[in-house]
C-alpha positions in Angstrom: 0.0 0.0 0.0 1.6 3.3 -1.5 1.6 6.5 0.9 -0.5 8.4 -1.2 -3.8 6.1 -0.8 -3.6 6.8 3.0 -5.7 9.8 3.4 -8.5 8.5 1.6 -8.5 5.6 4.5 -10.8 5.9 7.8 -9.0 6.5 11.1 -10.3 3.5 12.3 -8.5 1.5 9.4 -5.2 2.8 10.0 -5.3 2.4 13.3 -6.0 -1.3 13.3 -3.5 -1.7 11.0 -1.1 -0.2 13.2 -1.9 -2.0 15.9 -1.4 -5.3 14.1 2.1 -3.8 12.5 2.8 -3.7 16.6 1.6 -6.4 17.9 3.8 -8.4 14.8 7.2 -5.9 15.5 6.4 -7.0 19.7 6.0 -10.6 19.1 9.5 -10.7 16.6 11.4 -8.7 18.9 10.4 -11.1 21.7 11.2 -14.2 19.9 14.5 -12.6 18.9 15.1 -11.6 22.9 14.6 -15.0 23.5 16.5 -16.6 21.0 19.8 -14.0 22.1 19.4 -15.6 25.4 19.6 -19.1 23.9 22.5 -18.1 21.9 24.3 -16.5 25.5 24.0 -19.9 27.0 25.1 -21.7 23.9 28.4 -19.4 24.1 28.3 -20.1 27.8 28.9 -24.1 27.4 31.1 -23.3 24.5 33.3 -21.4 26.4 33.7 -23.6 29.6 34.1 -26.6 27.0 36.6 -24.9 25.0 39.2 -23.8 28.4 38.4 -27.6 29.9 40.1 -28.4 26.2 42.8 -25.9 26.9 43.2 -27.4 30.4 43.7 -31.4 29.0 46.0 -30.2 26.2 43.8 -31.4 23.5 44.1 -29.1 20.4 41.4 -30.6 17.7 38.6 -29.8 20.4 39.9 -25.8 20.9 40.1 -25.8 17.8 36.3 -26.7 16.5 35.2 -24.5 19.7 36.9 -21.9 18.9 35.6 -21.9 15.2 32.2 -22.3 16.6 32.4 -19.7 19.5 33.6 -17.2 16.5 30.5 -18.1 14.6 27.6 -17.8 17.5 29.3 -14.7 18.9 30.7 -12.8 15.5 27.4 -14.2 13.2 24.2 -15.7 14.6 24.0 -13.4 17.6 24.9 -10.2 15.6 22.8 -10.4 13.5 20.2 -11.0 15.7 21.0 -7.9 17.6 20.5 -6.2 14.9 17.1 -8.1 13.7 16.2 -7.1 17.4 17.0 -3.8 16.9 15.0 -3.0 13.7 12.2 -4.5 15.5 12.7 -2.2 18.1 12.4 0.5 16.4 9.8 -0.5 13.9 7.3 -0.6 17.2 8.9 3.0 18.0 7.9 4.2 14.7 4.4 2.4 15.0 3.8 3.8 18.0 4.6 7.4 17.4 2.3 6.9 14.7 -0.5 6.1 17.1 0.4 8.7 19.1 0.0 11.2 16.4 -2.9 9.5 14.7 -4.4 9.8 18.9 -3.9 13.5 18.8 -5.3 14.0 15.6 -8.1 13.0 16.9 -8.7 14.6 19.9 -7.6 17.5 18.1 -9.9 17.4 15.6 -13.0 16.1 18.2 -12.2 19.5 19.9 -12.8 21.6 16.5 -15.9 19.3 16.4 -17.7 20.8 19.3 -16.5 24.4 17.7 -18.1 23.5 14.7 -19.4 20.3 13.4 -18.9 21.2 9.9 -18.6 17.6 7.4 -15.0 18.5 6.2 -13.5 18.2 10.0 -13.0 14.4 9.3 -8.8 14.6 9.0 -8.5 10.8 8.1 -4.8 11.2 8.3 -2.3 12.7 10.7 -1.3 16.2 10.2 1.6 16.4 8.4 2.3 19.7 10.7 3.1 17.2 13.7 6.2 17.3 15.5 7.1 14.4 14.2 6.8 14.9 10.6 10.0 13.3 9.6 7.6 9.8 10.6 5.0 10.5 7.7 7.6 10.0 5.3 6.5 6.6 5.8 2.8 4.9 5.4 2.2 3.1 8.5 2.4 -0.3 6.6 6.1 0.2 6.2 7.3 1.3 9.8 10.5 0.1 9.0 12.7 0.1 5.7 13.1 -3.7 5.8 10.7 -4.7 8.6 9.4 -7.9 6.7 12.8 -9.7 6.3 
């Protein structure tokens, strides 16, 4: 769904659709959380394994250990720090986007009372927010790469 299309959606729509954008970001970045601490006790056993090898002098086990420490701690868990991270940041964007879309409304059910004219609707959040710089994006892309 292109940016442009956005205004001509109900409130109501976009916000469910945030919501489920969040809900997905919070249930990935958990799983990843998870999985890091998986990893940390995987690197944990690795490392007491690899100095009881350095202890009894035997150099074919350092050396697979060592090849697999390097790959949980310099691969797998880097990279998902950094899954983690565009997770986290996905639900940040998502959420100021919510936030924005909140005050909208309230805004604009404050002009209602003024005046209950039919073109007070403001489907969309006002691009005169504070934080403008997150309507670059529609809401279905929080992220640049969010659905890797």
């Amino acid at each position: 769904m292109d940016y442009q299309s956005y205004p001509t959606q109900s409130a109501q729509s976009v916000r469910s659709k945030l919501f489920e954008r969040l809900s997905e970001a919070k249930r990935q970045y958990d799983k990843a959380v998870d999985q890091i601490g998986v990893l940390d006790l995987q690197m944990r056993d690795l490392e007491t394994r690899y100095k009881r090898a350095v202890k009894h002098k035997k150099n074919s086990f350092r050396y697979n250990l060592r090849l697999k420490l390097s790959v949980v701690t310099g691969g797998i868990k880097m990279m998902y720090n950094h899954f983690a991270t565009r997770k986290a940041e996905e639900m940040r964007l998502c959420t100021q986007w919510l936030e924005s879309l909140y005050n909208s409304e309230v805004q604009n059910y404050d002009q209602g009372e003024a005046s209950s004219s039919p073109d007070n609707t403001h489907d969309s959040p006002p691009a005169s927010s504070p934080s403008s710089s997150v309507f670059s994006q529609s809401p279905d892309d929080c992220s640049s790469a969010s659905d890797t």
